[in-house]
VOLUM-363496 format. One record per residue (C-alpha): residue in one letter; x, y, z; residue number from 0. Coordinates in steps of 0.5 Angstrom, whole numbers. Last residue first. Example, Ala and Ser with C-alpha at 12.3 -4.5 7.8 and 13.67 -1.06 7.14 Angstrom:
res/c1/c2/c3/n
S/27/-2/14/1
A/25/-9/16/0
***
This chain:
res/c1/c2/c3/n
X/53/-3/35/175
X/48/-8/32/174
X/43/-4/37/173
X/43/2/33/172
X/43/-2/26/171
X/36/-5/29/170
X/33/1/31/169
X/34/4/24/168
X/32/-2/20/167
X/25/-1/25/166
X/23/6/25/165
X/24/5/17/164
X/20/-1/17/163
X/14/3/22/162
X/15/10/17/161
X/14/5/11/160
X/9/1/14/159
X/6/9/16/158
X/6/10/9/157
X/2/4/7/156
X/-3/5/12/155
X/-4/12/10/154
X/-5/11/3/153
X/-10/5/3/152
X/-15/9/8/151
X/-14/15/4/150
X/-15/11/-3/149
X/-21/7/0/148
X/-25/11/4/147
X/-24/18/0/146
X/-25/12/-7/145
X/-32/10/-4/144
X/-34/17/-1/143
X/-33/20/-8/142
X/-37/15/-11/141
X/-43/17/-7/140
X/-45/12/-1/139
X/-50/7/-3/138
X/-50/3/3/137
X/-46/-3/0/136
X/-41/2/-3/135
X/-40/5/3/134
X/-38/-2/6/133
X/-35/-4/1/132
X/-30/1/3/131
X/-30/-1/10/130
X/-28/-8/8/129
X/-22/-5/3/128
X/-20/-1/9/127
X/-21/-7/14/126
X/-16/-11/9/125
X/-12/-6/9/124
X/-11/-5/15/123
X/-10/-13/17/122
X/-5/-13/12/121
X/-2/-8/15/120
X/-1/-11/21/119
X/1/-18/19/118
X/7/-16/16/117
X/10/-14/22/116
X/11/-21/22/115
X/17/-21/18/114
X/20/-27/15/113
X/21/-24/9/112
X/18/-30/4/111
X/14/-32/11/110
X/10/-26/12/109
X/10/-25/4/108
X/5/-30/5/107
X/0/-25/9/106
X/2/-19/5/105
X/-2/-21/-1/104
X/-8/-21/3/103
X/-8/-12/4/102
X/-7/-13/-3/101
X/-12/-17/-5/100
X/-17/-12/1/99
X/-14/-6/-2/98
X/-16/-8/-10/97
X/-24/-9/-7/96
X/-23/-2/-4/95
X/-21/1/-11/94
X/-25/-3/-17/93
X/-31/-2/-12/92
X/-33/5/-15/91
X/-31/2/-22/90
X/-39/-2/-21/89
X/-43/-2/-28/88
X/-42/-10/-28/87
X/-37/-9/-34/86
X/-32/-4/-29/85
X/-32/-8/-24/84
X/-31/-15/-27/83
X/-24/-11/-31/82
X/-22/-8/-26/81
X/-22/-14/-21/80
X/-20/-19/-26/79
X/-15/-14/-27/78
X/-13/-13/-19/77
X/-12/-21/-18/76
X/-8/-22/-24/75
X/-4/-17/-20/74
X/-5/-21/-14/73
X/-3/-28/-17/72
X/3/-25/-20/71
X/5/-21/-14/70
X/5/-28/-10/69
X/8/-32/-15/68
X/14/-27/-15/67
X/14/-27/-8/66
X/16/-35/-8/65
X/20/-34/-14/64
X/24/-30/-10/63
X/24/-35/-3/62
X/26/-41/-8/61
X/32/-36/-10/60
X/35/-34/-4/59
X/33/-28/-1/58
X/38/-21/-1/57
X/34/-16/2/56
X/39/-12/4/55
X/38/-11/9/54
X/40/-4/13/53
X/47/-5/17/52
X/49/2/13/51
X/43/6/16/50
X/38/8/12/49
X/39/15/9/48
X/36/14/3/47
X/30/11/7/46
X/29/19/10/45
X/29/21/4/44
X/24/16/1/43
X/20/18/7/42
X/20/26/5/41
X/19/25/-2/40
X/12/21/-1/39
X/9/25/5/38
X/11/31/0/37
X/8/28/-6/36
X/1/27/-2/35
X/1/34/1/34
X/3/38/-5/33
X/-2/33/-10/32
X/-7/35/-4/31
X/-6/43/-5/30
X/-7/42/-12/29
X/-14/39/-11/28
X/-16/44/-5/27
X/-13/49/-10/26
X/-18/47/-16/25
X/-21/40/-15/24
X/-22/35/-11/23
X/-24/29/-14/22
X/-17/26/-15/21
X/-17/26/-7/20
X/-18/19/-5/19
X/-14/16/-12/18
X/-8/21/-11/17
X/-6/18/-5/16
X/-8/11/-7/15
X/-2/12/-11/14
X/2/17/-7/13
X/1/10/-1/12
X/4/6/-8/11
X/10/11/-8/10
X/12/10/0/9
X/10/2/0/8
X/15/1/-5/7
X/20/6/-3/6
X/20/2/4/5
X/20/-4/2/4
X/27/-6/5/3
X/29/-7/-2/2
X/27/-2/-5/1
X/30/4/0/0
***
């Protein structure tokens, strides 16, 4: 489930999940809690159901260094990123300029897992981060800014998960 990346883009989704819709409150608030945990619940059991002939994610030790370096260098990315945003009187960037380094962190994990696919959400999340800025750029409210980022974050991470566990599956059923 891990190792696929699947339960990785499935709890960060929730993550993202629960900053767009951590403004809401009372029932509106509870119910999206609901939602967002059940998007991630049922994506992590379809993952636990991953077909024997799943990958198991083995890479050779200069491919693992590789993605540590990349994880590396994106958080230290994202505390940069917070702790700029947060001096210069600007915590509503923190969440789109967060997804545009994620969303370009993938980019070098196409080579590292040989799997171009990778570029798509990429591309999202870069575009989400953009849009993001976006809002904030034009003085959107705050609430707009995060719904932008985190929805539009969280959406493309859940369906990578989906999209990567549509592709362990089909790849299992034609190993056959």
């Amino acid at each position: 489930m891990f190792k696929s990346g699947v339960g990785f883009f499935a709890l960060f989704g929730l993550g993202w999940w629960l900053l767009a819709t951590g403004g809401l409150g009372g029932v509106p608030g509870v119910t999206a809690v609901i939602v967002g945990g059940a998007v991630t619940a049922g994506v992590l059991l379809a993952a636990r159901r991953l077909p024997a002939a799943a990958p198991d994610g083995s890479l050779s030790p200069a491919r693992r260094r590789r993605f540590h370096q990349v994880n590396a260098v994106q958080w230290l990315l994202i505390v940069v990123i917070a702790v700029v945003c947060a001096r210069a009187g600007a915590p509503s960037l923190i969440g789109p300029l967060v997804a545009a380094v994620v969303g370009l962190h993938f980019l070098p994990l196409v080579a590292v897992f040989e799997q171009h696919r990778l570029r798509v959400p990429a591309a999202a999340l870069v575009a989400v981060g953009a849009t993001g800025t976006a809002v904030w750029l034009a003085d959107g409210p705050d609430t707009s800014v995060r719904l932008v980022a985190g929805l539009g974050s969280a959406v493309t991470l859940w369906a990578t998960a989906v999209w990567t566990l549509h592709g362990i599956r089909n790849g299992a059923r034609s190993a056959r």
